[in-house]
C-alpha positions, -999 to 999 in steps of 0.1 A, spaced: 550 24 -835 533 0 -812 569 -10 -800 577 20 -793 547 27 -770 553 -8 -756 590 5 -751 578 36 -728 548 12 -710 575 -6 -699 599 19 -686 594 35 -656 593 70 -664 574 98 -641 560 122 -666 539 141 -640 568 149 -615 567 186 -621 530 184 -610 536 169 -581 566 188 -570 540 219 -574 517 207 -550 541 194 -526 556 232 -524 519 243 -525 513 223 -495 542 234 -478 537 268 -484 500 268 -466 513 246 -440 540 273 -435 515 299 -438 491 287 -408 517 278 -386 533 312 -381 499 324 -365 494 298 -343 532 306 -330 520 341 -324 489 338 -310 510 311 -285 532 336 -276 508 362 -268 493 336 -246 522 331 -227 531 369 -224 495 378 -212 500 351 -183 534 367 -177 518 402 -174 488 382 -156 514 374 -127 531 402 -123 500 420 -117 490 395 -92 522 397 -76 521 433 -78 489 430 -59 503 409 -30 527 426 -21 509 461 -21 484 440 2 511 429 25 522 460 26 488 476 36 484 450 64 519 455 80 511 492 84 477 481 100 487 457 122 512 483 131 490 511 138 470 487 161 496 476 185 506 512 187 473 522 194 472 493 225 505 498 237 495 540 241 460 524 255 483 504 281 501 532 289 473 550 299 461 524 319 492 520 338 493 558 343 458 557 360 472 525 380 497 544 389 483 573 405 459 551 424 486 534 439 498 568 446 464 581 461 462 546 487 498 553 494 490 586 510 458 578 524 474 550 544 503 569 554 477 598 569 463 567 583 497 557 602 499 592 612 468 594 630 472 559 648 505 568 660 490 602 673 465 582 694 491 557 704 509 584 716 485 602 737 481 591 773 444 589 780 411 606 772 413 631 804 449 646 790 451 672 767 447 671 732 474 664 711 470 679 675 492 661 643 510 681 624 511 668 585 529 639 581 556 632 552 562 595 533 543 573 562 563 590 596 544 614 618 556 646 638 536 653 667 535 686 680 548 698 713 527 719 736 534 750 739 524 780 763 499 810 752 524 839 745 532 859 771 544 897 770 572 893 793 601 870 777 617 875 811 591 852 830 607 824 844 571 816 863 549 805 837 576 776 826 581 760 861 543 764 860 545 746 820 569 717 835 545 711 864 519 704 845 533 679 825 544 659 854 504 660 870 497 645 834 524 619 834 511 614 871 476 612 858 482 592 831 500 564 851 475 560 873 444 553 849 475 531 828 472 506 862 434 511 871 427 499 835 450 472 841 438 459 872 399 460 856 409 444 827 433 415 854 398 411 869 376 408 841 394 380 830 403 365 863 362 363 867 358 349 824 352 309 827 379 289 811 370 263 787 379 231 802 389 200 775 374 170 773 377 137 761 358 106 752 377 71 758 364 38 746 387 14 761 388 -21 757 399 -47 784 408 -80 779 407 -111 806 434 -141 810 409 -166 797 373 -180 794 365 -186 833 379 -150 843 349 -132 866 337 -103 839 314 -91 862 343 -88 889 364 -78 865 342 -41 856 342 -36 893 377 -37 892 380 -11 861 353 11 881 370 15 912 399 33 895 392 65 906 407 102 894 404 138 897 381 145 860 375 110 854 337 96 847 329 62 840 305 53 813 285 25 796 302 -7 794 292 -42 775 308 -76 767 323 -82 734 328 -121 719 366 -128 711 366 -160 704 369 -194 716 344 -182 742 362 -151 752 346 -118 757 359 -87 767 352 -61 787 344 -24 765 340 2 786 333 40 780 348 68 801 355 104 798 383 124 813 393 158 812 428 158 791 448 182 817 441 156 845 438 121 832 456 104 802 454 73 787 490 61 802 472 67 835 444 47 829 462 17 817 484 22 845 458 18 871 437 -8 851 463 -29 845 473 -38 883 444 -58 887 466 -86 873 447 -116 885 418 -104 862 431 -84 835 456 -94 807 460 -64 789 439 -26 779 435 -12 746 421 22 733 393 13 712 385 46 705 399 82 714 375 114 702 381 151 716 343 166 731 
């Protein structure tokens, strides 16, 4: 008996298989059990963010939608506002237009008539910026046959002209001595010329007499002083003013210049319009 227990000690024989197969296909079976709801609650997840984004798409594009048909209704509603405004510009350009050609009308009628002491001429209305000025015409007469009364019109018109003429060269004349009798505005200059001698023992003082007796229609002599050079040269600066239609600088240094034995050569220091 004992050997025979020994026997089965010694194999290796699993008695309790059948249990454990029963709770391995227990554990399984929960397993299986919980796993399916968790898959579906997962997949409602997923379809609720699905529905979640179509909504929101939905939404956009609604919005989008709304705002294209705003934006739309406000640049209608300016370009019908700059319409307006270009109407009203429009007919003010119209309304200057007409009040300058009336203008032109009424010039050109003044132009037109000869002198204060003639007759009135009257405008008639004028059209796009011309005028038509009316002729004179003779107070009706009864008798169609009168060939008096229109020598008697042409006369007239010829003591006008006549008329007319003659205050045209009396105003002329006035206005020839009105200005002859004006004073004219003569132009002036200021010079500040600047004279140089040959060399150290040159006369300066003989020298400026020289440069003052030059002598000119509109010439004035100024102030004068000696100016250092250099290696104990000094030269000669001398103002002077001259009116520009009589004297020029060319003249000047013309003149100056043909002292020879004391000058060497004339610059202009400085030229200024008075």
């Amino acid at each position: 008996m004992s050997s025979a227990v020994d026997y089965f000690v010694q194999e290796k024989i699993w008695f309790d298989k059948p249990r454990y197969d029963d709770a391995e296909r227990h554990f399984y079976e929960r397993i299986n059990s919980t796993s399916h709801p968790a898959q579906e609650l997962g997949a409602n997840t997923i379809l609720q963010d699905i529905a979640r984004a179509r909504e929101n798409i939905q939404k956009s594009l609604a919005g989008s939608a709304a705002n294209g048909a705003g934006d739309q209704g406000e640049l209608i509603t300016r370009i019908k506002s700059l319409e307006l405004e270009n109407n009203s510009l429009n007919q003010v350009v119209e309304d200057l237009r007409l009040a300058l050609s009336k203008l032109e009308c009424r010039v050109a009628v003044l132009e037109k008539s000869p002198s204060p002491a003639a007759a009135p001429v009257s405008a008639a209305p004028c059209t796009n910026g011309t005028s038509v000025q009316q002729q004179k015409t003779s107070p009706p007469v009864e008798d169609e046959d009168d060939d008096d009364d229109d020598m008697d019109l042409f006369g007239s018109d010829e003591e006008e002209d006549a008329e007319a003429e003659r205050l045209k060269e009396l105003r002329l004349k006035e206005y020839a001595e009105k200005k002859a009798k004006k004073p004219t505005l003569i132009a002036k200059s200021s010079i500040l010329l600047d004279v140089k001698p040959w060399d150290d023992e040159t006369d300066m003082a003989k020298l400026e007499e020289c440069v003052r007796s030059v002598v000119a229609d509109g010439l004035l002599w100024g102030q004068s002083k000696l100016v250092p050079v250099g290696y104990g040269i000094r030269k000669l600066q001398i103002q002077c003013v001259v009116e520009d239609d009589k004297v020029g600088t060319d003249l000047l240094e013309e003149e100056i210049t043909k002292f020879e034995d004391f000058v060497q050569s004339v610059d202009v220091a400085a030229f200024n319009k008075i």
